[in-house]
N, C-alpha and C positions, 0 to 999 in steps of 0.2 A: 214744297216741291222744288222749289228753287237751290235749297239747300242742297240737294243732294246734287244739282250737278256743279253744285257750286263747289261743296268739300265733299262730298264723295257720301255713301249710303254708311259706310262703315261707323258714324254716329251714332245711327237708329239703333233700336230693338228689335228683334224678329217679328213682333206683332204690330209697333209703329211701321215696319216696313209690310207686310201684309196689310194693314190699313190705309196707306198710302197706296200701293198697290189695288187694292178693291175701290179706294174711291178716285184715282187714276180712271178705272175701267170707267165705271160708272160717269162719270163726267164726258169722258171721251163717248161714252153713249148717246149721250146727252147730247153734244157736240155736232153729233154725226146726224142724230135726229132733226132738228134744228138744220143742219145742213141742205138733208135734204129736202125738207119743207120750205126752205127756201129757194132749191134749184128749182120747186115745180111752179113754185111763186114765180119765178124768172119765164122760164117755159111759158107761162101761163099769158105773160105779157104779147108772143106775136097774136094771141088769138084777137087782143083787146086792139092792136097795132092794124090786122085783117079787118076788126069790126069797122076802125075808125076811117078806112079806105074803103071801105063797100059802104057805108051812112055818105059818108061822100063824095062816092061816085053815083050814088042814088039820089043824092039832094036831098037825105034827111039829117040836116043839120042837128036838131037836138040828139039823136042816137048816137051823130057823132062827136059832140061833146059828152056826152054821157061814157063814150068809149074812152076819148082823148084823158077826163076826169079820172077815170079809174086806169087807165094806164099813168100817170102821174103820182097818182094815190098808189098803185103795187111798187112801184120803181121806188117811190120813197119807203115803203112799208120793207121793203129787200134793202136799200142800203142803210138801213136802221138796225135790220136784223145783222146786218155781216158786219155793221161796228161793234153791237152788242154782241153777237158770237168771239169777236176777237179781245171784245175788253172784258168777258165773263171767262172766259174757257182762254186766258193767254199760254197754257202750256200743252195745248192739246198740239202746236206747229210741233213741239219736241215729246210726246207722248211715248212716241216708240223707242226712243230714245231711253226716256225716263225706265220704262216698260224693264228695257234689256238691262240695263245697271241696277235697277234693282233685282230682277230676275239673277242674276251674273250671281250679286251680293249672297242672296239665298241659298246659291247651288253652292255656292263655297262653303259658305258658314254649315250648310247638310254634311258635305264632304269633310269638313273638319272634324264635324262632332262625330261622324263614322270611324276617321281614324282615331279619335282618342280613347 
């Protein structure tokens, strides 16, 4: 993936570039998914944040460790996920990018083989 923005898509083959292209998508799927099972992961922290202030505005200390626990347990579980999403998927920042140059490369090369 690198390659091509590096020296340009005109390297490839029409099918190495459709396959880069298809697993582009797919990854970027993937990506996105992961994504957003983590922003609900996030989300999901004021509820445990609400718990740990109502345990302790009640005086029931253990609920509220129990809340404080698992709010430290998701927070870690989220900044794990979003190094992993960035050191699995590092060209999914430049995807669309990726996307259009090779798109671009395709239309040409269509257009070429029309005129000859």
């Amino acid at each position: 993936m690198y390659l091509i923005r590096e020296a340009g898509p005109h390297y490839y083959s029409n099918s190495e570039l459709y396959a880069l292209l298809e697993r582009l998508n797919s990854e970027e799927g993937e990506a996105l998914r992961l994504n957003y099972r983590l922003f609900v992961l996030l989300a999901s922290l004021t509820i445990w944040i609400a718990g740990f202030f109502l345990f302790e505005a009640f005086n029931v200390h253990w609920g509220a460790n129990i809340c404080f626990t698992l709010l430290v347990a998701k927070f870690l579980i989220f900044s794990v996920g979003i190094v992993y999403i960035h050191r699995r998927y590092r060209h999914f920042r430049f995807s669309s990018r990726l996307r259009m140059i090779i798109q671009q490369e395709l239309e040409r090369r269509r257009k070429d083989a029309s005129i000859s």
